[in-house]
N, CA, C and O of each residue as an XYZ file, in Angstrom:
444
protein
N     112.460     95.119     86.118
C     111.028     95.307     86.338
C     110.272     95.140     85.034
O     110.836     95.441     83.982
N     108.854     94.614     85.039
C     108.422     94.722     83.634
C     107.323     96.073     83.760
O     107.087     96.712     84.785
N     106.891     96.233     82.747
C     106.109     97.213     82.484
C     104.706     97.556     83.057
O     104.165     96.677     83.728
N     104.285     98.315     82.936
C     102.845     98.559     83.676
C     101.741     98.897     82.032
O     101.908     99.242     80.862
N     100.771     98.564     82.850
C      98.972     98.797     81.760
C      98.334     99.713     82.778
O      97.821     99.618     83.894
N      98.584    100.584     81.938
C      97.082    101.686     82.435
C      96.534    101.899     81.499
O      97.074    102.130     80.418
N      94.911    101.855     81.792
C      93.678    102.239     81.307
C      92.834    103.009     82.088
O      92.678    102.738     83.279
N      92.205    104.050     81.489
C      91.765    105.321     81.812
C      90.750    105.919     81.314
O      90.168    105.551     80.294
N      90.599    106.421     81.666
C      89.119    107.444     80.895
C      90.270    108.799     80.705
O      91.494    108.690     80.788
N      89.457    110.135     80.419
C      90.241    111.143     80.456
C      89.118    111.876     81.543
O      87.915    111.621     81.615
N      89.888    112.851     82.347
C      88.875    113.886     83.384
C      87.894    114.733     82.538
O      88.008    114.915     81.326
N      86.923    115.224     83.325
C      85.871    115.662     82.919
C      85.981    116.860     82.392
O      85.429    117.389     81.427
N      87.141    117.390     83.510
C      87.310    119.016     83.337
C      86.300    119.414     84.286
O      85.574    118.646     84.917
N      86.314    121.376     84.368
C      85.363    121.103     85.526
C      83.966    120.894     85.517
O      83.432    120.787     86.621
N      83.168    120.802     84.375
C      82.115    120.547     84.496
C      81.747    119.447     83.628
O      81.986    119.510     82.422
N      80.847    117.844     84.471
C      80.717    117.297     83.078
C      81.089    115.697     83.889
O      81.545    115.704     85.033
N      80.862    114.531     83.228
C      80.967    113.274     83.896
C      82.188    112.407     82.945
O      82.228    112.495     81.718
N      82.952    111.742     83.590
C      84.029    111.193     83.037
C      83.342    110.154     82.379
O      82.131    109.971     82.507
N      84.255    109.318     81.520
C      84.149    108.295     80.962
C      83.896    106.792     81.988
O      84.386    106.448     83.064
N      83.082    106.269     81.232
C      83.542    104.360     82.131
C      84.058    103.573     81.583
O      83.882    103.647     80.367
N      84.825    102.575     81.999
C      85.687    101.535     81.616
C      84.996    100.223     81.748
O      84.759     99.691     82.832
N      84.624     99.627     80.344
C      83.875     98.216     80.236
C      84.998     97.076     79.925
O      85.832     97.177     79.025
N      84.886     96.021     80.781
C      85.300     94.686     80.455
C      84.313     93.815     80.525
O      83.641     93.688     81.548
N      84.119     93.123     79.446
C      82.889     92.278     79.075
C      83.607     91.132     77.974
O      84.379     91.159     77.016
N      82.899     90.214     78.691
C      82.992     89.013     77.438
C      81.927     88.964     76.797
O      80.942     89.502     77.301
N      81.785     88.172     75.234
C      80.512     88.219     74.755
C      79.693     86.670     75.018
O      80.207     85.634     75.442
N      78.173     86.920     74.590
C      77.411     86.304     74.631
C      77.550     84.823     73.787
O      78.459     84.530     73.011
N      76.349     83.954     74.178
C      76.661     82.743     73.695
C      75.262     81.965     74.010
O      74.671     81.789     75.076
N      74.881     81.464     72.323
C      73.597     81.070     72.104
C      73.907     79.348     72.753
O      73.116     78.796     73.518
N      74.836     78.885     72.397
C      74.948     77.320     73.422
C      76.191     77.172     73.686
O      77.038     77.368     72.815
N      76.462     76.854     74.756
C      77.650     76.876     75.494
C      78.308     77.821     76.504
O      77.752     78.903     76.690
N      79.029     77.638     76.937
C      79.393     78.493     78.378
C      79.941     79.887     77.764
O      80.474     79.989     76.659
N      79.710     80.957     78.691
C      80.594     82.641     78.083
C      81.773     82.414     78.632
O      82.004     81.390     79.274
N      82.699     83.421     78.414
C      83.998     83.579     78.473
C      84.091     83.866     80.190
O      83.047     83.991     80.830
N      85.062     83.931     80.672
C      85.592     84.413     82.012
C      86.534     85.816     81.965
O      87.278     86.374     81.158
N      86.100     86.006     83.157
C      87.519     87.183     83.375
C      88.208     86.867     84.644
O      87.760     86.596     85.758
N      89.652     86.993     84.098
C      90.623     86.694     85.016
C      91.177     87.335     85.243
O      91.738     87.829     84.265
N      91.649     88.067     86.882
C      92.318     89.358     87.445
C      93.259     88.922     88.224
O      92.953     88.691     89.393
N      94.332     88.749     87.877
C      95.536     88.299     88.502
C      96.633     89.323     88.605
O      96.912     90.176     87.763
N      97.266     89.091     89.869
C      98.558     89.465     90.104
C      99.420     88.474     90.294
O      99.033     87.366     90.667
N     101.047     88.830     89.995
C     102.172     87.949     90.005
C     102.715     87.362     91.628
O     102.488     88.037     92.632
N     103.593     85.763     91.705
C     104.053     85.954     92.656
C     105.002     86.528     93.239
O     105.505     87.437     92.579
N     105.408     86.355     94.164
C     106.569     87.298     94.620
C     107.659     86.264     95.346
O     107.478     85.574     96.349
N     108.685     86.366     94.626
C     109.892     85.352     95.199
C     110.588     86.393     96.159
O     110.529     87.547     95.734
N     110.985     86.291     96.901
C     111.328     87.100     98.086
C     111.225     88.179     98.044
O     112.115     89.013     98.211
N     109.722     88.411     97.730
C     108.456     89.384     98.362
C     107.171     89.008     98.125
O     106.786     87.906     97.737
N     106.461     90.069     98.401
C     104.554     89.827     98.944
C     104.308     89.723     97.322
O     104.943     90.486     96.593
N     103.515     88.908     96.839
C     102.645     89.095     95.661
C     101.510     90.239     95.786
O     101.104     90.707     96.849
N     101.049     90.619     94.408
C     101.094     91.946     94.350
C      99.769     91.963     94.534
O      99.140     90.928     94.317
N      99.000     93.317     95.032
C      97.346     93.361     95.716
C      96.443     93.506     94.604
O      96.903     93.881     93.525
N      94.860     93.184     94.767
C      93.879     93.591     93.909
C      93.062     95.049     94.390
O      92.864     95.232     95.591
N      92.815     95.596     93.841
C      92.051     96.929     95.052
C      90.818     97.495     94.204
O      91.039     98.181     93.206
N      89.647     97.227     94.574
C      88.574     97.566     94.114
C      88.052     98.882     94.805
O      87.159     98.839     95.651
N      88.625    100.003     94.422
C      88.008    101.308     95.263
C      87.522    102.245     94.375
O      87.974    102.704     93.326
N      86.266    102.485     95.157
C      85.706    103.713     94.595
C      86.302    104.864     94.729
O      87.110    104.886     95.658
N      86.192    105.829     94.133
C      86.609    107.300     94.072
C      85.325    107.770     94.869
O      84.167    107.365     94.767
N      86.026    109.033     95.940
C      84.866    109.861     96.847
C      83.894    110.564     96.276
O      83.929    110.882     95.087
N      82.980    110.856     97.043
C      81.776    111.890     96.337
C      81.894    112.965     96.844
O      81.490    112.856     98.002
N      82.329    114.299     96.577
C      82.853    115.507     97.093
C      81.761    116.629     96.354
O      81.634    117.132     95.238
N      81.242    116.681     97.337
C      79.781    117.832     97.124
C      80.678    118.943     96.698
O      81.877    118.918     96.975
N      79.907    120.315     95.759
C      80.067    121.433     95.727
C      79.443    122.290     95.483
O      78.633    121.814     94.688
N      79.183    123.454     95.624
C      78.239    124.501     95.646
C      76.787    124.502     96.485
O      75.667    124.941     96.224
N      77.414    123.738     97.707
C      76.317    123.550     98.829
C      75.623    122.215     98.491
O      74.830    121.884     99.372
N      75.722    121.196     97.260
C      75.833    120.148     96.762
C      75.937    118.964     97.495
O      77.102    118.828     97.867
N      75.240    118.079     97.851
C      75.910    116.380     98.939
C      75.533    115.642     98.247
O      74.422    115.652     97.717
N      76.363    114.869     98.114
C      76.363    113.556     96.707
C      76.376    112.495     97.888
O      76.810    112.662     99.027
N      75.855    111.481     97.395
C      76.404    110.048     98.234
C      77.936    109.276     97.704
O      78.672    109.835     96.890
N      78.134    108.432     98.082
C      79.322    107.488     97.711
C      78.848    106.298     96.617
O      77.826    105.616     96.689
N      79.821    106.256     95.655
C      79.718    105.081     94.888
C      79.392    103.777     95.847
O      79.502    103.810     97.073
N      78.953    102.567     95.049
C      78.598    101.407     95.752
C      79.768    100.472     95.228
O      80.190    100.926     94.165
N      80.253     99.631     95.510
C      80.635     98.498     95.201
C      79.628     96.768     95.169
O      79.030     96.173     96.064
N      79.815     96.497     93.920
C      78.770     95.328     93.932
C      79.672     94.372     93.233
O      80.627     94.515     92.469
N      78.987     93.238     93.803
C      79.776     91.938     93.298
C      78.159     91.080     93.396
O      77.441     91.247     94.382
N      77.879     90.465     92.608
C      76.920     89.312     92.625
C      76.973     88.381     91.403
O      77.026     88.564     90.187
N      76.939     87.397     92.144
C      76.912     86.155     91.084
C      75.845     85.812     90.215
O      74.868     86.555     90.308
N      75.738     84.519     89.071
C      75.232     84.656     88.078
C      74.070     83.724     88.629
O      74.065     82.792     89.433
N      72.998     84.405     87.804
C      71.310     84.089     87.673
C      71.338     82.773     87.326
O      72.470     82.600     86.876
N      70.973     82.151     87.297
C      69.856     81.002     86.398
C      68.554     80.848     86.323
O      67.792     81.065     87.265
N      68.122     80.358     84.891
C      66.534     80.451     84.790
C      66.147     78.932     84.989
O      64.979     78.658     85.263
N      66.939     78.105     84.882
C      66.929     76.025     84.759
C      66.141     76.196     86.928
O      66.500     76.634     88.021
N      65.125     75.582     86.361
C      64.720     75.015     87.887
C      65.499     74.241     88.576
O      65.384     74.401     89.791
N      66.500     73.199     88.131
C      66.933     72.536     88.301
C      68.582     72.575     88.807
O      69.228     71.661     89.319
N      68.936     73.711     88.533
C      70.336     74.126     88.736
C      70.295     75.456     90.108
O      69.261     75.728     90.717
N      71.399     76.007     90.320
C      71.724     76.792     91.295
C      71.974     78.147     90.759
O      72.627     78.200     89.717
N      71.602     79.156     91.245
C      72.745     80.581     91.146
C      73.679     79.998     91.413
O      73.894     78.901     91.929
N      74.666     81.320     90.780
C      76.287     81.540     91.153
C      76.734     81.632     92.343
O      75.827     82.207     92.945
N      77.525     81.436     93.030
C      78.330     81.493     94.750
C      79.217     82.808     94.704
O      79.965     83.228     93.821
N      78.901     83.292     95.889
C      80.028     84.257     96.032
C      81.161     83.513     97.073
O      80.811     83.041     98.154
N      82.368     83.486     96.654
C      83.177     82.591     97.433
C      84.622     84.038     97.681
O      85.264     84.655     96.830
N      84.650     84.105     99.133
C      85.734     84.741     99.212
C      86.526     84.295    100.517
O      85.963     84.076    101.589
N      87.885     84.186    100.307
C      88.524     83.559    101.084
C      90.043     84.216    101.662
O      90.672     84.641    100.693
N      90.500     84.335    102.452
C      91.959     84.359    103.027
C      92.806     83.866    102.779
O      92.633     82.656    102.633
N      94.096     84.327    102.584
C      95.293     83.726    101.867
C      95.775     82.293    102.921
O      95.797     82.290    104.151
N      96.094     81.269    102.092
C      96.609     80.512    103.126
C      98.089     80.503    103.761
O      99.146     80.706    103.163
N      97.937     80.278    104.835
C      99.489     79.933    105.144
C      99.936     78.702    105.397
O      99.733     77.940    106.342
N     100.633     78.602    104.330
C     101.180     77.137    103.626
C     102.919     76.817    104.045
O     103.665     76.148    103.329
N     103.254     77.349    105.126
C     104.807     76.629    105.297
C     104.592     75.682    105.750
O     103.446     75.441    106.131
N     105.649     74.731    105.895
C     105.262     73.102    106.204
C     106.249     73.344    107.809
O     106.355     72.418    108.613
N     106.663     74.229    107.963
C     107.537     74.318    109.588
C     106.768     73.715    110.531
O     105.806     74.441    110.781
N     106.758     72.439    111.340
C     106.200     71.922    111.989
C     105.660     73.053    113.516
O     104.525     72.919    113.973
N     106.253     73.671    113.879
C     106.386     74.808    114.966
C     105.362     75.872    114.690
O     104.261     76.045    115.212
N     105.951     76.512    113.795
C     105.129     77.828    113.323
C     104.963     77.516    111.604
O     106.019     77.825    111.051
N     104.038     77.045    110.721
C     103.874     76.889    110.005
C     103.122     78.040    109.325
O     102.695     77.925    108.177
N     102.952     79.288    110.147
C     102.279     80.754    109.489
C     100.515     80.359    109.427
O      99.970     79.257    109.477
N     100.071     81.394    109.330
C      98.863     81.656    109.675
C      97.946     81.880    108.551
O      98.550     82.724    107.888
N      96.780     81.610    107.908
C      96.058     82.110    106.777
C      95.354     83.211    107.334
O      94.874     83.277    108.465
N      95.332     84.245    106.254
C      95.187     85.662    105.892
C      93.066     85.296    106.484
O      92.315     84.330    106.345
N      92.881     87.029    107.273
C      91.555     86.923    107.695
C      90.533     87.533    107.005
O      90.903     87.888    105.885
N      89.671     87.724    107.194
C      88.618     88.267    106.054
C      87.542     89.260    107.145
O      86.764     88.953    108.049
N      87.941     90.489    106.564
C      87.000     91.720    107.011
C      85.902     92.061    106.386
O      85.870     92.093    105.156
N      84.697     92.406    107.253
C      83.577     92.608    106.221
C      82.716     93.890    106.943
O      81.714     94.348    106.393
């Protein structure tokens, strides 16, 4: 097996707001910014491994009701009249066996 990366904040304790975790590329006076790339490995006889974007719950206390974190994804601005925003493109895994019969099915997308 190889090793694991965890990154973390530390808990609040009980009173008090945890830390946040920034990944950012930097800026750029001409030319394109950097990317971020979130990959998992494949899996030779097994599933390649999942991405999981979850919020942590909002758990009221002392008669207290919090709402739930949001999850956001939006693509990039442009100010050029002439060009497009960013695309949000999300897609289902394909199923790529070449078995003429049952060649497997691509993965569906819940929303």
């Amino acid at each position: 097996s190889s090793g694991s990366v965890y990154v973390a904040t530390a808990p609040s304790g009980d009173i008090g707001v945890s830390g946040s975790v920034f990944v950012t590329t930097g800026n750029t006076t001409v030319g394109d910014a950097g990317s971020i790339l979130l990959t998992t490995g494949n899996g030779i006889a097994g599933s390649g491994g999942d991405i999981a974007l979850v919020v942590g719950a909002a758990q009221g206390i002392f008669g207290n009701t919090t709402d739930g974190g949001d999850v956001l994804i939006a693509a990039g601005q442009t100010t050029d009249a002439t060009r497009l925003g960013g695309n949000v493109k999300i897609s289902g895994g394909l199923g790529s066996n070449e078995n003429f019969e049952d060649g497997g099915s691509g993965g569906a997308i819940f929303l």
